[in-house]
TORVEX-791570 format. One line per field, with one value per residue: residue in one letter; z, x, y of N, C-alpha, C in turn. Coordinates in steps of 0.05 Angstrom, whole numbers, plus 5000, padded with zeros to 4 digits. Atoms other than C-alpha are relative to their C-alpha. Example, Ala and Ser with C-alpha at 12.3 -4.5 7.8 and 13.67 -1.06 7.14 Angstrom:
2
rest = c(a,s)
n.up = c(5000,4999)
n.east = c(5018,4984)
n.north = c(4976,4976)
ca.up = c(5156,5143)
ca.east = c(5246,5273)
ca.north = c(4910,4979)
c.up = c(5000,5014)
c.east = c(5018,4985)
c.north = c(5024,5022)
% end
This chain:
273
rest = c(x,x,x,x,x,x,x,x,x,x,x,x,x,x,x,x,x,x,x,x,x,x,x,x,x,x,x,x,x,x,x,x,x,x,x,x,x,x,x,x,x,x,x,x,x,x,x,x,x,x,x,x,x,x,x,x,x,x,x,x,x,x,x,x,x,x,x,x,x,x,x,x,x,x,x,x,x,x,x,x,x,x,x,x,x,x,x,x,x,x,x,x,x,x,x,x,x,x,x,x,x,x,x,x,x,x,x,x,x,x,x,x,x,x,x,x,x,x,x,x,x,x,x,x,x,x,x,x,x,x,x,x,x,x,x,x,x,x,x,x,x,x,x,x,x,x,x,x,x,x,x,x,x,x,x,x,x,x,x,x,x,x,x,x,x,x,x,x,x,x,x,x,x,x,x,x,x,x,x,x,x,x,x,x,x,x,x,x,x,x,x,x,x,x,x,x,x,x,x,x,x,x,x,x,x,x,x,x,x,x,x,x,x,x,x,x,x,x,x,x,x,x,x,x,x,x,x,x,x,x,x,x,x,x,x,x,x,x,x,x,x,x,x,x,x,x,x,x,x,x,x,x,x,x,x,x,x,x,x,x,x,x,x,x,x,x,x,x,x,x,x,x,x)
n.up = c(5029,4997,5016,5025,5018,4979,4976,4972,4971,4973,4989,4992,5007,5023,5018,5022,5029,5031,5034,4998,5028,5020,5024,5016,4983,4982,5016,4989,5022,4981,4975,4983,4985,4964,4969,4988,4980,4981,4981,4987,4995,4984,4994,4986,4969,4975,4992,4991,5010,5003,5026,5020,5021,5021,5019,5015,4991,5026,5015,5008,4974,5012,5033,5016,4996,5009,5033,4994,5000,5032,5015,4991,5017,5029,4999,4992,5021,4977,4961,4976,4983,4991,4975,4981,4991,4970,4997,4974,5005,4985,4999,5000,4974,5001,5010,5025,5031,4993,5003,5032,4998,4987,4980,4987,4972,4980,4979,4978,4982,4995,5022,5012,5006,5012,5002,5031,5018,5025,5017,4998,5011,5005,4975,4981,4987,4982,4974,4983,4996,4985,4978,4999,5007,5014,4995,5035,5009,5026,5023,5008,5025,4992,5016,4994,5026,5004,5026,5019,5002,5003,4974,4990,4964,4981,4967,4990,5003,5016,4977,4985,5012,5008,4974,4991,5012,5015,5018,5004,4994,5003,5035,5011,4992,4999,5031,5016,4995,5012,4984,4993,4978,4968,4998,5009,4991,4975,5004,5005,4966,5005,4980,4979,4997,5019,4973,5014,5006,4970,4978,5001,4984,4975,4993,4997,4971,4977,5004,4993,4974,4987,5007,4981,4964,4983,5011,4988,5019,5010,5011,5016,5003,5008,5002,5033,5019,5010,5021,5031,5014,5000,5027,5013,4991,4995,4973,4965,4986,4989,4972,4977,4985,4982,4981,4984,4991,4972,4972,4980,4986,4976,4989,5003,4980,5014,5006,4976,4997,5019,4991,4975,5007,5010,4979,4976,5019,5002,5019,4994,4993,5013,4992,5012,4999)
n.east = c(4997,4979,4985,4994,4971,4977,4998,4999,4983,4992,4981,4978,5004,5006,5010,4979,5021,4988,5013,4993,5001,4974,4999,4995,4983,5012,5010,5020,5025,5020,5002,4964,5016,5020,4990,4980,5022,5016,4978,4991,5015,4989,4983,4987,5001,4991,4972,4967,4985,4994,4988,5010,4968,5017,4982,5013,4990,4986,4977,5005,5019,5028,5000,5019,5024,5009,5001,5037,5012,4992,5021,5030,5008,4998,5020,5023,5001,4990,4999,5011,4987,5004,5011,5040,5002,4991,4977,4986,4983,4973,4999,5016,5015,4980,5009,5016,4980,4983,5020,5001,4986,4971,4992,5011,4974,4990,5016,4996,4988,4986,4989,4998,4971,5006,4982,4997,4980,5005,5004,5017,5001,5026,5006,4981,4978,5022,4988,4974,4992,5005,4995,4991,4967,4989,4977,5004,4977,4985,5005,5028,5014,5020,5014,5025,5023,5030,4989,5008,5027,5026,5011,4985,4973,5023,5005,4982,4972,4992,5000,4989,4972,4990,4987,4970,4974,4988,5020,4985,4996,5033,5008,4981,5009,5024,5008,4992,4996,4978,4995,4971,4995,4994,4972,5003,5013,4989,4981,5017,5016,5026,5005,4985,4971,4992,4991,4994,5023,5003,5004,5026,5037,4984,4987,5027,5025,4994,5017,5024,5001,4984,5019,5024,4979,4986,5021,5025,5023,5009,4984,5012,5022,5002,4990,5011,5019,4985,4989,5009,5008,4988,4982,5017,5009,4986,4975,5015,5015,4979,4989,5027,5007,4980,5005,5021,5001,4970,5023,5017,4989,4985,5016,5000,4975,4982,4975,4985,4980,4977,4973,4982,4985,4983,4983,4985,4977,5016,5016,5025,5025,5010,5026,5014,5018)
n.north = c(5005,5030,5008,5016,4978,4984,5006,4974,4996,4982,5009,4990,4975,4986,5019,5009,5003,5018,5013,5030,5009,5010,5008,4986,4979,4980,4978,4976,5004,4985,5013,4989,4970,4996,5011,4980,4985,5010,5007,4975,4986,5005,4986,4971,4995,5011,4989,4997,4994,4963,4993,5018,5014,5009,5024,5018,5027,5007,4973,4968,4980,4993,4983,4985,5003,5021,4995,5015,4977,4979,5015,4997,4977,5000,5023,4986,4980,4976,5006,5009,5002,5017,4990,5002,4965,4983,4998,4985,4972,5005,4969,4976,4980,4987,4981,5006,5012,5017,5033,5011,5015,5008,4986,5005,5006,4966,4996,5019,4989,5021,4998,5027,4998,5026,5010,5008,5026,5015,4970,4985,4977,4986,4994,5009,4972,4979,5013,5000,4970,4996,5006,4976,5014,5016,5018,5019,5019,5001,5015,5003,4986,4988,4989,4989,5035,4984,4996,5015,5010,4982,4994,4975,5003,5014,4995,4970,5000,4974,4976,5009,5004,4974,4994,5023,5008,4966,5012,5019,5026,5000,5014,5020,5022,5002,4995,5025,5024,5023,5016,4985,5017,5000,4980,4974,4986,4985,4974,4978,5006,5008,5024,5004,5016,5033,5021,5021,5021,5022,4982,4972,5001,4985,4971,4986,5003,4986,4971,4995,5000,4972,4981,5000,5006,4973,4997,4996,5007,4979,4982,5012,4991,4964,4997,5017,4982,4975,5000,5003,4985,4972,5009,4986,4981,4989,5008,4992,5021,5023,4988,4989,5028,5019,4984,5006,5029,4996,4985,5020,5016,4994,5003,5029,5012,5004,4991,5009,5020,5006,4975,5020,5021,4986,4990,5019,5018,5019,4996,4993,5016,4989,5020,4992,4985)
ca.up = c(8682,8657,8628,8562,8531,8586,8661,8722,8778,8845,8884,8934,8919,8844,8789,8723,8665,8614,8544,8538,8468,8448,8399,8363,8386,8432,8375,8397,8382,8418,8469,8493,8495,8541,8585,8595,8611,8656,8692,8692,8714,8776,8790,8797,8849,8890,8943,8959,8895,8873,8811,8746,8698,8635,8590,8543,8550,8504,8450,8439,8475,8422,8342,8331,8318,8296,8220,8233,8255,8194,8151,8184,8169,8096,8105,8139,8094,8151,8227,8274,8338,8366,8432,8473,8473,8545,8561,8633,8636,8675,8711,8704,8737,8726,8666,8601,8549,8589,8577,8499,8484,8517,8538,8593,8625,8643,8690,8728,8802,8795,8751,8695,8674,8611,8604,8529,8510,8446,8384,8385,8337,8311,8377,8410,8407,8430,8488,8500,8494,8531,8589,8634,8623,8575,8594,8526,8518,8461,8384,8382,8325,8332,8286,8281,8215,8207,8140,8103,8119,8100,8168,8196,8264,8311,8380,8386,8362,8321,8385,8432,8395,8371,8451,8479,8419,8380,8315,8271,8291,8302,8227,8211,8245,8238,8151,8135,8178,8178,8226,8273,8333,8412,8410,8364,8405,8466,8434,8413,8492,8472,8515,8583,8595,8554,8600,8577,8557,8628,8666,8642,8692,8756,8739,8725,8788,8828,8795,8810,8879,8892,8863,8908,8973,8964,8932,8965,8936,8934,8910,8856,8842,8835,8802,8738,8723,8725,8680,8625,8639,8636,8558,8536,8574,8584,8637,8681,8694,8711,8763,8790,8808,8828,8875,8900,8910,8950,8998,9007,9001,9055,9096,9090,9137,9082,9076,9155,9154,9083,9116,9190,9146,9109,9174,9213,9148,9145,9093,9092,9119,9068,9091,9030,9059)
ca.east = c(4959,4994,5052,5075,5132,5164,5188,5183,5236,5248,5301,5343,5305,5303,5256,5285,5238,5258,5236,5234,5217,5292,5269,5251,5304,5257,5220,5165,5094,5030,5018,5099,5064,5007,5052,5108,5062,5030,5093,5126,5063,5074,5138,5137,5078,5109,5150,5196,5221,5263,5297,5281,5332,5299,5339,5329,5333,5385,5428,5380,5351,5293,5303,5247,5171,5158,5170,5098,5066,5100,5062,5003,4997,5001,4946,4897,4913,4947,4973,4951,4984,4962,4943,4873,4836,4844,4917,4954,4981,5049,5065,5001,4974,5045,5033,4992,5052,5081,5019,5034,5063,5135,5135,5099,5173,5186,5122,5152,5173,5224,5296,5302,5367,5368,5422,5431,5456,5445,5425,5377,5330,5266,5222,5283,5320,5261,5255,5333,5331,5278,5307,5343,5413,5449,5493,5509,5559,5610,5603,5521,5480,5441,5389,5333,5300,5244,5271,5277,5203,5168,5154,5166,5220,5174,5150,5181,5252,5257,5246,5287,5351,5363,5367,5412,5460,5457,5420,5473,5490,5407,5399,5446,5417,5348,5351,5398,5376,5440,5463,5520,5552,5560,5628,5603,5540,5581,5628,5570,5539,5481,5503,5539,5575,5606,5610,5634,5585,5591,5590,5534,5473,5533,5563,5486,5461,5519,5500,5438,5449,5499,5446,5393,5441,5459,5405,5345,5274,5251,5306,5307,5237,5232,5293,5271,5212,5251,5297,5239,5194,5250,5270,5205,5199,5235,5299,5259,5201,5258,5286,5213,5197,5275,5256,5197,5213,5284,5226,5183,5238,5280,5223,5223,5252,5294,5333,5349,5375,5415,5451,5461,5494,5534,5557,5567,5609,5554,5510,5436,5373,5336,5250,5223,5173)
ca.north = c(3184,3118,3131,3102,3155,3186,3163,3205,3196,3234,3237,3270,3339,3335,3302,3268,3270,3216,3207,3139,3123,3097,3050,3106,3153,3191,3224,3269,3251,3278,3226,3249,3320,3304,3261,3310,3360,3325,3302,3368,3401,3349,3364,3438,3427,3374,3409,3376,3375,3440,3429,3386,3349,3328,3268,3223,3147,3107,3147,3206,3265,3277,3275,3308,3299,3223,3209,3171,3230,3271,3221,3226,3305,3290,3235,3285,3340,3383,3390,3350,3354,3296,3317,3316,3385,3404,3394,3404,3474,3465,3542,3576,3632,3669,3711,3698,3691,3639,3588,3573,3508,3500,3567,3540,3524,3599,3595,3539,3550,3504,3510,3460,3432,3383,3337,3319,3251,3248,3283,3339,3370,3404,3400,3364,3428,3471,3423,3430,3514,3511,3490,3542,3496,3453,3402,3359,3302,3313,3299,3298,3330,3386,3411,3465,3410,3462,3479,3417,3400,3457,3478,3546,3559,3515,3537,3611,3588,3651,3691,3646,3631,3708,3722,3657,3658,3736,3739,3726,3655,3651,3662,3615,3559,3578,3597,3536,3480,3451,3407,3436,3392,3393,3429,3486,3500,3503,3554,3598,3586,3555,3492,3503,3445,3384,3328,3260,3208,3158,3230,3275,3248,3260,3323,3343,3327,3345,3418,3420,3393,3449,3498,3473,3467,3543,3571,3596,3562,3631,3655,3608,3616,3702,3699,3647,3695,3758,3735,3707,3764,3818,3776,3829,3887,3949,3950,4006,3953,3899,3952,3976,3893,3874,3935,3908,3836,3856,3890,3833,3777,3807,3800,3719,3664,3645,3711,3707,3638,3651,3717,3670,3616,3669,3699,3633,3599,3545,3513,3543,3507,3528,3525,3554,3590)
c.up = c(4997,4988,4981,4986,5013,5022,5009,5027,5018,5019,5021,4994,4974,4983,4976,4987,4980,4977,4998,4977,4984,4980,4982,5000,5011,4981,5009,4987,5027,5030,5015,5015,5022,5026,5013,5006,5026,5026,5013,5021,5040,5013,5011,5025,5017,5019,5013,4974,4994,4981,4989,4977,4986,4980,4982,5002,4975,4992,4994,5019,4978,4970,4987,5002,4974,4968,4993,5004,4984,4981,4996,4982,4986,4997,5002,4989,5015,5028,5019,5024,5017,5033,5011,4990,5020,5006,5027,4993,5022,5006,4997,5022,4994,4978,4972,4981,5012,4998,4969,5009,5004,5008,5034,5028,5016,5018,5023,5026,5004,4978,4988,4985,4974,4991,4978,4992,4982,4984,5002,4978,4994,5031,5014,5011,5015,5024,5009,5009,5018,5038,5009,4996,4985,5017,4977,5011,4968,4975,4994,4978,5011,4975,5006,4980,4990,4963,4976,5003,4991,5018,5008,5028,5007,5022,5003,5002,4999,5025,5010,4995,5001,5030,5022,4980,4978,4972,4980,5000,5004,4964,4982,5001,4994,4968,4988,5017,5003,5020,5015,5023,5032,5008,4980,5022,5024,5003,4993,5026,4994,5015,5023,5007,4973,5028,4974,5007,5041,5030,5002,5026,5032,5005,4996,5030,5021,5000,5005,5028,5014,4998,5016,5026,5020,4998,5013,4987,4984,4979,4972,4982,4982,4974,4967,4987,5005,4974,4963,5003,4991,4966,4986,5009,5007,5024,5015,5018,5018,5027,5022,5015,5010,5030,5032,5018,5019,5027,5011,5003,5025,5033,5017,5016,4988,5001,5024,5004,4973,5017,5026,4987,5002,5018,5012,4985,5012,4976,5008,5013,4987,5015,4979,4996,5002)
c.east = c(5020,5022,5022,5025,5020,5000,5010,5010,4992,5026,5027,4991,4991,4984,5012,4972,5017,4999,5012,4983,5028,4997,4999,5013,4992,4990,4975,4969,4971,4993,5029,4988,4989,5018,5025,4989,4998,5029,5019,4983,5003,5022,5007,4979,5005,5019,5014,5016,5015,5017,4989,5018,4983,5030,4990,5012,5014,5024,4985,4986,4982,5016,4985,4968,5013,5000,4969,4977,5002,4982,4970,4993,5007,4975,4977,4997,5011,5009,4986,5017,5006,4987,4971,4993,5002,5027,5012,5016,5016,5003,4988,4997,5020,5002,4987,5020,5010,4982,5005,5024,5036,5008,4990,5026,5002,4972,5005,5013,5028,5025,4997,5022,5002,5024,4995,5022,5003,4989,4968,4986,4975,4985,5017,5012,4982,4990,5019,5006,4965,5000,5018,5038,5005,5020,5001,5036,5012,4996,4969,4992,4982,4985,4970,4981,4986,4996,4995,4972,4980,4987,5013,5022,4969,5005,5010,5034,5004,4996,5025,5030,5012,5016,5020,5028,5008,4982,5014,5006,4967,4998,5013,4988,4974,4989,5009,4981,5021,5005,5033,5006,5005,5015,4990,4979,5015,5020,4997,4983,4969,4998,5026,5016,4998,5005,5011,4979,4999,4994,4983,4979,5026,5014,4971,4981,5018,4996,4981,5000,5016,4986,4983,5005,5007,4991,4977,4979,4990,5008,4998,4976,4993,5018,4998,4978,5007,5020,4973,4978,5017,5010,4982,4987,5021,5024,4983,4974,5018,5011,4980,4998,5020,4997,4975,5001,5028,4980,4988,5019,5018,4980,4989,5015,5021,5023,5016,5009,5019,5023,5013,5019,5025,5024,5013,5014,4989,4991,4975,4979,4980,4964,4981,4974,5005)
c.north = c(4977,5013,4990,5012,5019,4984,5021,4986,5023,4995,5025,5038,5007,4969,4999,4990,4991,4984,4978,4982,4991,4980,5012,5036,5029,5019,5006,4991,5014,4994,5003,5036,4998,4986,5024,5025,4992,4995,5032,5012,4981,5009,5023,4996,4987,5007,4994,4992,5030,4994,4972,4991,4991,4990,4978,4964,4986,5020,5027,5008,4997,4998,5015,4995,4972,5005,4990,5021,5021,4989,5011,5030,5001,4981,5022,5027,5020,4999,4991,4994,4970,5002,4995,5039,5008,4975,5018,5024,5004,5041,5020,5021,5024,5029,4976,4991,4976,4966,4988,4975,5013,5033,4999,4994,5035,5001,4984,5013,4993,5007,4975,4996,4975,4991,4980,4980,4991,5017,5014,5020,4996,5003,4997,5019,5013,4989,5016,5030,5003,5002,5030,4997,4990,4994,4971,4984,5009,4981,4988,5024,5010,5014,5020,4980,5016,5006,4987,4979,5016,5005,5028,4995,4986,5016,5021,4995,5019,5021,4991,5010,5028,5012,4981,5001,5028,4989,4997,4971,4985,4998,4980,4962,4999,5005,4975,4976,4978,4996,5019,4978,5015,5025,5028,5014,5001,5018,5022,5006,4992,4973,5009,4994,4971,4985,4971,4976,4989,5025,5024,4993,5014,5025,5015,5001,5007,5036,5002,4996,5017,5025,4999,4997,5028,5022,5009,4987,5022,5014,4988,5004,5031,4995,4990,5025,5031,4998,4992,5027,5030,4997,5029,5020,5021,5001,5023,4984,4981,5015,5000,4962,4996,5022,4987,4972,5003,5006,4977,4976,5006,4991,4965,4984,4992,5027,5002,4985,5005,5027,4985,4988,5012,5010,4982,4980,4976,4996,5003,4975,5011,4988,4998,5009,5029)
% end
């Protein structure tokens, strides 16, 4: 696929997905859909990647969906996504809820870590909470938008949010629309870390490269879809599977070289098989 609204790096283990619309500060439009799909959907199966950083090029991570494409569905009398009808499905196979738009990250094998330079909101945010990290530079704008457009929460905010940040501080963000900054969401934990502008892409990648150094793939891997399918299922399911998967990963060349390391005060050789 050519593309036109995102670039796809590699490097050193991990891929860097980067909206790359900064003239119009990385706003979201359909043809951004199909390509970031498509690129993610790369990513998780190339293996020798193992983690994924998603950024935006310029001053913003995403503002949102295109004021052009807002237009538009007022032109055509309604939503149009913009999209193709068949659309790459990034993490299938994993379970069924995890194929709807952008929940499609919790099927990935892969963590994804998004390093936020800039302000974030309506899809932007659902992007950024989609990811399984935040790492934001100080003094950016964050908004859910949904509000003052006459749009409902987008994409399963109204699920999401209630369980990363309590539902309190969820209805807050998700009834007003109002704009909150960097420093608040990282004092409600809805972003990780603050880095400083010139040092978000290096303290993001030396995290991730410390994550993927010490880290099992597997481990990694199991571990992402226990946590999203355990967000909707009782805690004795979550025990019966962490039961089952201790059984068969123990079993793996990975958990014999991570216990050697452990013992011989080494770092792993991870094979991820």
């Amino acid at each position: 696929m050519e593309l036109k609204t995102v670039r796809y790096d590699t490097d050193e283990g991990v891929a860097t997905i980067t909206l790359n619309r900064p003239h119009r500060m990385n706003a979201w439009t359909g043809r951004m859909h199909t390509e970031y799909r498509y690129v993610l959907n790369e990513a998780d199966l190339d293996e020798s990647v193992r983690a994924i950083v998603i950024t935006g090029e310029g001053r913003s991570f995403c503002v949102g969906a295109d004021s052009k494409a807002l237009e538009g569905h007022i032109e055509k009398g309604g939503y149009d996504p913009g999209t193709p009808a068949k659309l790459v499905n990034p993490g299938q196979g994993v379970q069924s809820e995890f194929q709807a738009s952008f929940a499609y990250h919790f099927g990935l094998k892969k963590p994804v870590i998004a390093a936020i330079n800039g302000p974030a909101a309506g899809v932007g945010l659902v992007l950024a909470c989609f990811a399984d990290l935040r790492f934001a530079v100080p003094g950016i704008k964050f908004t859910t938008a949904h509000g003052k457009l006459n749009f409902p929460a987008e994409y399963g905010l109204s699920w999401l949010l209630p369980r990363m940040i309590g539902l309190p501080r969820a209805n807050d963000l998700l009834l007003t629309s109002r704009i909150f900054m960097s420093e608040e969401a990282f004092q409600f934990g809805l972003i990780n870390r603050l880095c400083e502008p010139k040092l978000l892409l290096k303290e993001t990648y030396d995290y991730v490269r410390l994550m993927i150094e010490t880290v099992s793939p597997s481990s990694l891997r199991e571990t992402r879809w226990q946590v999203y399918r355990d967000l909707h299922r009782d805690v004795g399911a979550a025990v019966s599977e962490s039961e089952a998967l201790i059984d068969q990963m123990s079993r793996q060349k990975d958990y014999r070289e991570g216990v050697n390391a452990f013992l011989e005060k080494r770092k792993p050789n991870w094979t991820g098989e």
